[in-house]
N, CA, C and O atoms as a GROMACS GRO file, in nm:
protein
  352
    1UNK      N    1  14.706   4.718   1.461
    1UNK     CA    2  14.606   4.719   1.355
    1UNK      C    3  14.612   4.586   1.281
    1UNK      O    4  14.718   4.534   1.244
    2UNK      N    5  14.457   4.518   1.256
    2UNK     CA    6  14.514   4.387   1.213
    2UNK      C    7  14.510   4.436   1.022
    2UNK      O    8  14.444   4.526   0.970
    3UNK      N    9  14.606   4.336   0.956
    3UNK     CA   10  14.633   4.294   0.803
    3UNK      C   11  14.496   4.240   0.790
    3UNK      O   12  14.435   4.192   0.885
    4UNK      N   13  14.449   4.250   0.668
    4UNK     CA   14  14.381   4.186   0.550
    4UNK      C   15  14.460   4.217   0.382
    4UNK      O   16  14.486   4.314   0.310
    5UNK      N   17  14.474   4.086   0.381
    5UNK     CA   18  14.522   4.063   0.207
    5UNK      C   19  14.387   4.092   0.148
    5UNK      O   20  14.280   4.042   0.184
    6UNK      N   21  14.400   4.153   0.078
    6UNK     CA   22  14.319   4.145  -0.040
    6UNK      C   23  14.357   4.063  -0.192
    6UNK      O   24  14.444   4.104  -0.268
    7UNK      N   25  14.304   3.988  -0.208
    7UNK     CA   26  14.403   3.917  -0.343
    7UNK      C   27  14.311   3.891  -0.437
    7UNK      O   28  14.215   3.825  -0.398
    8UNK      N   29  14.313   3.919  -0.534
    8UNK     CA   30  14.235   3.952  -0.656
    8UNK      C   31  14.257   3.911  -0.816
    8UNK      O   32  14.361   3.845  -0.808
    9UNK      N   33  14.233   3.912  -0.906
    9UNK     CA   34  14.272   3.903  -1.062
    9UNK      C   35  14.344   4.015  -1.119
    9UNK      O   36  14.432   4.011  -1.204
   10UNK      N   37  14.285   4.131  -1.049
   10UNK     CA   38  14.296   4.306  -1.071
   10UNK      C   39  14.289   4.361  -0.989
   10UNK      O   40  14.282   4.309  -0.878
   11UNK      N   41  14.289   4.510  -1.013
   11UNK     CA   42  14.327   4.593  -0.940
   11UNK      C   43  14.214   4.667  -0.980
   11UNK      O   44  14.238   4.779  -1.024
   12UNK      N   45  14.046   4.616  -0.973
   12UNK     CA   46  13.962   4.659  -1.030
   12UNK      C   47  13.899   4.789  -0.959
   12UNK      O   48  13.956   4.829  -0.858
   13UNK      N   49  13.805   4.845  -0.994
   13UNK     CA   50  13.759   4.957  -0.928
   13UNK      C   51  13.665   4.830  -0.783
   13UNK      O   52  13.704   4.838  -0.667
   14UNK      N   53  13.591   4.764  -0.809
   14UNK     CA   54  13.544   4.705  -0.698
   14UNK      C   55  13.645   4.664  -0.613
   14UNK      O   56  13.608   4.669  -0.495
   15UNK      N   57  13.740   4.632  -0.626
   15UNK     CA   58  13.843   4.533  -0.532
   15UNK      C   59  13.903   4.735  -0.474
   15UNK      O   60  13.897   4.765  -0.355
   16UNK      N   61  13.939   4.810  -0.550
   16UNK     CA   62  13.990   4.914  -0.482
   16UNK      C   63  13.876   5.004  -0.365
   16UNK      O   64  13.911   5.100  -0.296
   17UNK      N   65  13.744   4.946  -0.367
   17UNK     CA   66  13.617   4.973  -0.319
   17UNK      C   67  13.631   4.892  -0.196
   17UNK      O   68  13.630   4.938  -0.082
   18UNK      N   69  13.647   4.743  -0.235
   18UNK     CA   70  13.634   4.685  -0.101
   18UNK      C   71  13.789   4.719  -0.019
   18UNK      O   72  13.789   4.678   0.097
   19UNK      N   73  13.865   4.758  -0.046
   19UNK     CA   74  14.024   4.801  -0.006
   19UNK      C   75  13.964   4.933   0.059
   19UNK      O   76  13.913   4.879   0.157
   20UNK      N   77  13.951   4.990   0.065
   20UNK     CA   78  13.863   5.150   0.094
   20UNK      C   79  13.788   5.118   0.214
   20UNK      O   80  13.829   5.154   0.324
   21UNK      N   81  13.656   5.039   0.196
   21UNK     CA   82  13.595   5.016   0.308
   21UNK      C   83  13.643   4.927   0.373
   21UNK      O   84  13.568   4.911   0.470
   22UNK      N   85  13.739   4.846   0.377
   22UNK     CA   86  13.783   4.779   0.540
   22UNK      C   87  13.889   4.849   0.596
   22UNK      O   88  13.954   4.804   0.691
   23UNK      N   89  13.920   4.998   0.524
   23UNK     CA   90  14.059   5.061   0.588
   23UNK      C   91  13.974   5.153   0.628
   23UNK      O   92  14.022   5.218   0.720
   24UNK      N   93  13.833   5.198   0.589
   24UNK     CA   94  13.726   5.265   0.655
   24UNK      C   95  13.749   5.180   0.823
   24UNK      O   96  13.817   5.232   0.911
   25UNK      N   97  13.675   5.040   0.840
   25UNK     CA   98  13.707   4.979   0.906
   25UNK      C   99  13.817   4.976   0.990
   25UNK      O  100  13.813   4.895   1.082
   26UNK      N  101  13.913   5.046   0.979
   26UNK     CA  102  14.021   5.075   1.082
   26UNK      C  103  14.122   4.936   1.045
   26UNK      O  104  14.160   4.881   1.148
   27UNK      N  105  14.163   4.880   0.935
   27UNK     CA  106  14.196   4.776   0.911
   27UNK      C  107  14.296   4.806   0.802
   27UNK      O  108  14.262   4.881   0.710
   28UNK      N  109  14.424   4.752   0.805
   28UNK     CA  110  14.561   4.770   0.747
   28UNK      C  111  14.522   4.649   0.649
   28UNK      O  112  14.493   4.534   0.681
   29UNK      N  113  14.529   4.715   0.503
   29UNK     CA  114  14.507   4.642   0.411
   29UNK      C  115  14.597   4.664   0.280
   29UNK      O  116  14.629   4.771   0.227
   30UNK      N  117  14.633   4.520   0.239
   30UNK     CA  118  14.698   4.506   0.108
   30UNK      C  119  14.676   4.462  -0.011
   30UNK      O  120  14.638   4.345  -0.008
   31UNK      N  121  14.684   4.513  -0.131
   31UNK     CA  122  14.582   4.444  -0.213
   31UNK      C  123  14.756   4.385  -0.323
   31UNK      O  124  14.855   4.454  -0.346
   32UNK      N  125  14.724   4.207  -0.374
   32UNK     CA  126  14.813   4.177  -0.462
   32UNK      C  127  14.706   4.050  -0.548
   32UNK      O  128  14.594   4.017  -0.510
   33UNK      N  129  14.773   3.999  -0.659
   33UNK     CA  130  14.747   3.939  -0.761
   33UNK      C  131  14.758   3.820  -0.755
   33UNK      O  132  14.863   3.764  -0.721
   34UNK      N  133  14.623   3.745  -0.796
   34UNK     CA  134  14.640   3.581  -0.747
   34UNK      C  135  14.798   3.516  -0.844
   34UNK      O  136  14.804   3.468  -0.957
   35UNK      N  137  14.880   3.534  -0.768
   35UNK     CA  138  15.051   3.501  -0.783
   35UNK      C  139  15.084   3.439  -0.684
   35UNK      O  140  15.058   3.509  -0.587
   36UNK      N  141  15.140   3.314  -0.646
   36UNK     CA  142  15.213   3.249  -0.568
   36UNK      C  143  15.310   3.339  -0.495
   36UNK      O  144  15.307   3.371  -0.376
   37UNK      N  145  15.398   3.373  -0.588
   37UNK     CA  146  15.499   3.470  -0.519
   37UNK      C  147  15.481   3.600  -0.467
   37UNK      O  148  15.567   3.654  -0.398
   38UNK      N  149  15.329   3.677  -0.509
   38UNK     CA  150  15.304   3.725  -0.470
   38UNK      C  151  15.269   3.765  -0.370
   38UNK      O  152  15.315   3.856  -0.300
   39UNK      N  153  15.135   3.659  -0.349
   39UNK     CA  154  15.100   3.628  -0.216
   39UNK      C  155  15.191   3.604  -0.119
   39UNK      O  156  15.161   3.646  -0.007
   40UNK      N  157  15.343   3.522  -0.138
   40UNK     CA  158  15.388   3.483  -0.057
   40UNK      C  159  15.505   3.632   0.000
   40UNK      O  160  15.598   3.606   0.077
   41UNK      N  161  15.484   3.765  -0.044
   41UNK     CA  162  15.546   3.820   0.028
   41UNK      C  163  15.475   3.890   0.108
   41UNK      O  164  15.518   3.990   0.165
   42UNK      N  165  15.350   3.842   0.120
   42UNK     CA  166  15.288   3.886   0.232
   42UNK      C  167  15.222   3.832   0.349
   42UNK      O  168  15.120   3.860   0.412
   43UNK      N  169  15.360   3.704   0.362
   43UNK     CA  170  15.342   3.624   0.477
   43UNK      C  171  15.312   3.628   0.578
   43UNK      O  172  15.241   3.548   0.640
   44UNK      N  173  15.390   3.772   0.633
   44UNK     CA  174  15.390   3.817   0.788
   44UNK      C  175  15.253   3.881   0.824
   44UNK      O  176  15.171   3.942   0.756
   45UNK      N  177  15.256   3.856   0.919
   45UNK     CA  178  15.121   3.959   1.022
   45UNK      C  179  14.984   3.940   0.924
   45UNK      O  180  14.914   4.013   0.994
   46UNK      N  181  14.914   3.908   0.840
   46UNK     CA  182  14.868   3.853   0.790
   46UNK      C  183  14.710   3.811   0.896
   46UNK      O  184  14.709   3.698   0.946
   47UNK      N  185  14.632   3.870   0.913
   47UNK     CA  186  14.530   3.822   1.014
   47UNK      C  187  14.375   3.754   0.953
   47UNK      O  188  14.281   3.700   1.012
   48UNK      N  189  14.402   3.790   0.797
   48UNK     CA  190  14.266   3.758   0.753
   48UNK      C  191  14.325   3.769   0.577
   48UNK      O  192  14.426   3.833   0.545
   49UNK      N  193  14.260   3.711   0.505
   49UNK     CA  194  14.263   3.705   0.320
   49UNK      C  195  14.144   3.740   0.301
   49UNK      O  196  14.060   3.703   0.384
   50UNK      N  197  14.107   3.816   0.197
   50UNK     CA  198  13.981   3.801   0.159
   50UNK      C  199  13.997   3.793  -0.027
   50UNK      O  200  14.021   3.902  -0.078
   51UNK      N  201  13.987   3.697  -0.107
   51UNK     CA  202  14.007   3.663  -0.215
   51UNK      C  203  13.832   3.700  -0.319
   51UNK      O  204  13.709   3.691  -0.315
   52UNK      N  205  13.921   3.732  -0.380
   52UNK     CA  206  13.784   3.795  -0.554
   52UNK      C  207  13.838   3.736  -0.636
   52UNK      O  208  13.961   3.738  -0.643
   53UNK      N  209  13.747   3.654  -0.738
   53UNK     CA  210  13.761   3.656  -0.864
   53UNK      C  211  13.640   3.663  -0.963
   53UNK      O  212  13.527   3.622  -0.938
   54UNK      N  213  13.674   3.709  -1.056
   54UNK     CA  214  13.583   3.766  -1.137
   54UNK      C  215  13.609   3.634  -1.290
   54UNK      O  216  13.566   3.676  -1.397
   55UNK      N  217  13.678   3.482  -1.293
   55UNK     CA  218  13.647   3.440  -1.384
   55UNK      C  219  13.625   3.316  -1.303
   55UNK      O  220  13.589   3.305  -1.186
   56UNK      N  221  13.655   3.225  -1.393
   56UNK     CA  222  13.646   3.031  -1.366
   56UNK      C  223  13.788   3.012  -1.269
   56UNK      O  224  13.893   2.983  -1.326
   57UNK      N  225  13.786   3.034  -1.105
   57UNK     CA  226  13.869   2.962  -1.072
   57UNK      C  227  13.938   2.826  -1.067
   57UNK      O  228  14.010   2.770  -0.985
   58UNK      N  229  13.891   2.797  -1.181
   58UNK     CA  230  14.000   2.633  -1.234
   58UNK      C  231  14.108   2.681  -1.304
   58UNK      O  232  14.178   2.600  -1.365
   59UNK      N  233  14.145   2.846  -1.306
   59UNK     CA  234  14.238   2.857  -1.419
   59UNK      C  235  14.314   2.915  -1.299
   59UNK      O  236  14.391   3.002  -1.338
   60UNK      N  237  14.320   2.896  -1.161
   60UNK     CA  238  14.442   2.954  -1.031
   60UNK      C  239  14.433   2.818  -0.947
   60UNK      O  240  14.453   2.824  -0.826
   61UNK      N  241  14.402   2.687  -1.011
   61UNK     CA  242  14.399   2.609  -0.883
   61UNK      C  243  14.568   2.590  -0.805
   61UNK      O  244  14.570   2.575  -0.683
   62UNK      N  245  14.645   2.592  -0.850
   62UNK     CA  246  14.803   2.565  -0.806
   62UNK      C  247  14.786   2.712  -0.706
   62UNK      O  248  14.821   2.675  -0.594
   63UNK      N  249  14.754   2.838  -0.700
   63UNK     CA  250  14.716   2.924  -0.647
   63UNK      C  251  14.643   2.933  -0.472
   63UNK      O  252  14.663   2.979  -0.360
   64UNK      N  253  14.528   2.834  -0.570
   64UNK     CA  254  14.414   2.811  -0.428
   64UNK      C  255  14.468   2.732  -0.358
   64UNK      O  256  14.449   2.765  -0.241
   65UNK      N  257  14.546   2.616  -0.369
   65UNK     CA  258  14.562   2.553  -0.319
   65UNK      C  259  14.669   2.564  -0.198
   65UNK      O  260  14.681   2.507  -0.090
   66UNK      N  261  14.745   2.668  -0.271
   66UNK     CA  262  14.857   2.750  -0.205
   66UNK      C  263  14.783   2.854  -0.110
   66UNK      O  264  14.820   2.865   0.008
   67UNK      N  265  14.709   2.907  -0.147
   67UNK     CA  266  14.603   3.027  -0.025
   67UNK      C  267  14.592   2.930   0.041
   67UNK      O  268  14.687   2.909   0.117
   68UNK      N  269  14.480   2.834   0.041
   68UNK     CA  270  14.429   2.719   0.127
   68UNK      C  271  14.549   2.676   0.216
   68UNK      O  272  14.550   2.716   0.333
   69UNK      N  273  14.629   2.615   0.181
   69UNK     CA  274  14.732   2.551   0.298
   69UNK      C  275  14.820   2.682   0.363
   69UNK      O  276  14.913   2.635   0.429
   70UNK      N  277  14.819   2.780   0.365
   70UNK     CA  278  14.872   2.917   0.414
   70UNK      C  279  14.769   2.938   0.503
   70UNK      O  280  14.799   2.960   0.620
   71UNK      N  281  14.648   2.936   0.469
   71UNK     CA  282  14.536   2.949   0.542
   71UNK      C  283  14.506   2.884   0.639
   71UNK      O  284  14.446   2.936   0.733
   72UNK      N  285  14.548   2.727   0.640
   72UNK     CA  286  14.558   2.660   0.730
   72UNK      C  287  14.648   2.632   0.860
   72UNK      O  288  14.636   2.625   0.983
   73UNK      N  289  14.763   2.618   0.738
   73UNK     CA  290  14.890   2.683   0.846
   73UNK      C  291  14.907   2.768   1.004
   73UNK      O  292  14.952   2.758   1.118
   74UNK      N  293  14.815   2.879   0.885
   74UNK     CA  294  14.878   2.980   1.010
   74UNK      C  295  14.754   3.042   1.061
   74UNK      O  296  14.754   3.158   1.103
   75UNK      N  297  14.599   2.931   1.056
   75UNK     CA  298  14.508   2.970   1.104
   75UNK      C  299  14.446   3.120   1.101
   75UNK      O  300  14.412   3.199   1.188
   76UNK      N  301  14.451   3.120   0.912
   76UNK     CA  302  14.428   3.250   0.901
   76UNK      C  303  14.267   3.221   0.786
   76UNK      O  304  14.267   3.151   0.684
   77UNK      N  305  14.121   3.315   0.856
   77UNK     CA  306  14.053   3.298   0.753
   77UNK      C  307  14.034   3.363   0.628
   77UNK      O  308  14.076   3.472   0.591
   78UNK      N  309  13.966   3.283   0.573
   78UNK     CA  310  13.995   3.310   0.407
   78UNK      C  311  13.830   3.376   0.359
   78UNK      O  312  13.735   3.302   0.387
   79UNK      N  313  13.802   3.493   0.297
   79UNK     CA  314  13.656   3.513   0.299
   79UNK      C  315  13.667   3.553   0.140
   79UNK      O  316  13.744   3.643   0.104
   80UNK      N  317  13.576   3.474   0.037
   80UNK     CA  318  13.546   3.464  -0.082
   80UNK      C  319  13.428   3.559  -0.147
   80UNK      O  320  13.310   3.558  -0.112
   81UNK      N  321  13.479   3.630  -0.236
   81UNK     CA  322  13.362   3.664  -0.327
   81UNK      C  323  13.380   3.657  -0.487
   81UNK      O  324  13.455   3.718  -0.563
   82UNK      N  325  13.286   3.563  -0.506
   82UNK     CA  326  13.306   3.529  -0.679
   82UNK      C  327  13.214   3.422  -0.718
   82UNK      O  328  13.144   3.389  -0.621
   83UNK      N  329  13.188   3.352  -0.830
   83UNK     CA  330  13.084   3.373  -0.895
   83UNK      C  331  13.144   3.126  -0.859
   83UNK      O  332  13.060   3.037  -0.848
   84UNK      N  333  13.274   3.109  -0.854
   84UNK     CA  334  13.297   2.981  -0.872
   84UNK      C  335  13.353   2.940  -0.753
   84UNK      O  336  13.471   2.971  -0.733
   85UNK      N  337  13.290   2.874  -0.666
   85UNK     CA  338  13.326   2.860  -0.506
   85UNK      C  339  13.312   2.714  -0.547
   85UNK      O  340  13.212   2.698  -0.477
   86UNK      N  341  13.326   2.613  -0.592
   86UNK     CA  342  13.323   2.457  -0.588
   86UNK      C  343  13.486   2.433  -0.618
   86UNK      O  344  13.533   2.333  -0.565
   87UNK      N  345  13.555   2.496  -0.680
   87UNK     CA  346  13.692   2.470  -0.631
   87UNK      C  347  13.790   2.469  -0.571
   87UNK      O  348  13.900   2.418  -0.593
   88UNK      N  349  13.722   2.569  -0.435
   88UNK     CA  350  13.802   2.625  -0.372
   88UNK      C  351  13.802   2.544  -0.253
   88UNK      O  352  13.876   2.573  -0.159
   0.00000   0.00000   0.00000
């Protein structure tokens, strides 16, 4: 079964919505908090991110930047929904 991170601001009713429908999807999913350390214990098996935010991502860039090169790394894609996509 492949992983999707879910990584988010919250643990909002939408983010627990989209967590719902990709495990509808037959898809092993985890939901954690845009946290460095967070994210980073969910290094392994890892097949896809899909990142939300609901404010001004200039206030997680040390964050993104950390998704981004994880993302690259280990040739994993990254799929965005939120309102500030020029920093990412």
């Amino acid at each position: 079964m492949e992983k999707i991170l879910v990584i988010a601001e919250n643990n909002s009713f939408l983010v627990r919505n989209i967590a719902k429908q990709l495990e509808e999807l037959r898809y092993e999913v985890a939901i954690t908090e845009i946290n460095i350390q967070a994210i980073s214990e969910y290094k392994e098996n890892v097949e896809a991110m899909f990142l939300y935010t609901e404010s001004d991502t200039e206030v997680y860039t040390k964050e993104l930047v950390f998704i981004r090169d994880k993302a690259a790394e280990e040739n994993i894609p990254i799929f965005y929904l939120g309102e500030d996509a020029e920093n990412l």
